[in-house]
C-alpha positions, 0 to 999 in steps of 0.5 A: 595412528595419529596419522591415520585420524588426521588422513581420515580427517582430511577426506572428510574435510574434502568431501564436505566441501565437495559436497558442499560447493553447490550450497550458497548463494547463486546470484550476485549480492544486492545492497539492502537499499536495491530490493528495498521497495520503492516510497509510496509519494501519493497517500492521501486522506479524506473524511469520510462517513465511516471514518477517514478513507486513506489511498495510494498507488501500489508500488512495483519496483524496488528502490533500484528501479528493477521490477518487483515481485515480492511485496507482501503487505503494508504497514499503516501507522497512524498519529494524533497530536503530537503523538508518536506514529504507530502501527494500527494494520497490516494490510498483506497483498494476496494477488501477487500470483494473478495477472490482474494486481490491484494498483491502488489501494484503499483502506478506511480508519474506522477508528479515527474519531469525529474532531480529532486530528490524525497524522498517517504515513505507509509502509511498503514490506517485501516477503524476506522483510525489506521495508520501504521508507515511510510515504509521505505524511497526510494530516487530517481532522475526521470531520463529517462529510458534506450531506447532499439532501434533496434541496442541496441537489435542487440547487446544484441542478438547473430547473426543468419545466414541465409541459402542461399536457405532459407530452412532448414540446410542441415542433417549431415550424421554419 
């Protein structure tokens, strides 16, 4: 009897790695830090009339250099003061399946408030989780844009002298 279960036992035990041998993983095993997106190196900050517009250059390669398709969103933290960085957005990219993929982005702070200073920095995020390391850090004071009013262009413009009939200048003759 005992020999019967552990015979039973056997062939189940080999028809489960039969079975099973297909199971698994099919491709070599990366490194975390080769399908970690590459760093965002160019964000930078403006102040803007509705608050402060940051922007940078989509990344579409991993770490490793291979082209990469898998980016799912990116993680906007912010800091003021001396105040530790968190994350205010999550920005998901939703043109991963088009031909056309948007390579900059733009995104504004409306929440950054007029005379205070705010530190950002930008993270990359793969579908599976993998995350970039932080972009560089801009730092900006959100003070108000320069206003260009009618005299401020006046300036900026050379003048334009009217004719007194209003009709063409009159033809040069040799």
């Amino acid at each position: 009897m005992k020999s019967r279960a552990t015979t039973l036992s056997l062939i189940a035990i080999s028809i489960a790695l039969i079975v099973c041998h297909g199971c698994g993983i099919k491709t070599r095993v990366r490194a975390p830090e080769d399908v970690r997106p590459e760093q965002i190196v160019d964000l930078r900050a403006i102040s803007v009339a509705d608050g402060i517009r940051l922007s940078w250059t989509r990344p579409d390669r991993y770490q490793n250099r291979d082209p990469m398709r898998d980016l799912s969103d990116f993680l906007v933290l912010r800091g003021s003061d001396d105040q530790p960085m968190e994350q205010v957005a999550k920005i998901p990219i939703t043109d991963q399946q088009r031909f056309q993929q948007q390579h900059h982005m733009l995104l504004v702070d409306k929440d950054a408030l007029m005379n205070h200073r705010y530190r950002y920095q930008i993270i990359s995020e793969t579908s599976d989780g993998y995350q970039s390391r932080p972009s560089n850090e801009v730092v900006l004071v959100r003070t108000p844009p320069p206003q260009f009013g009618a005299a401020q262009l006046g300036r900026q413009l050379p003048a334009v002298k009217s004719q007194a009939g209003g009709g063409p200048p009159p033809a040069q003759t040799p």
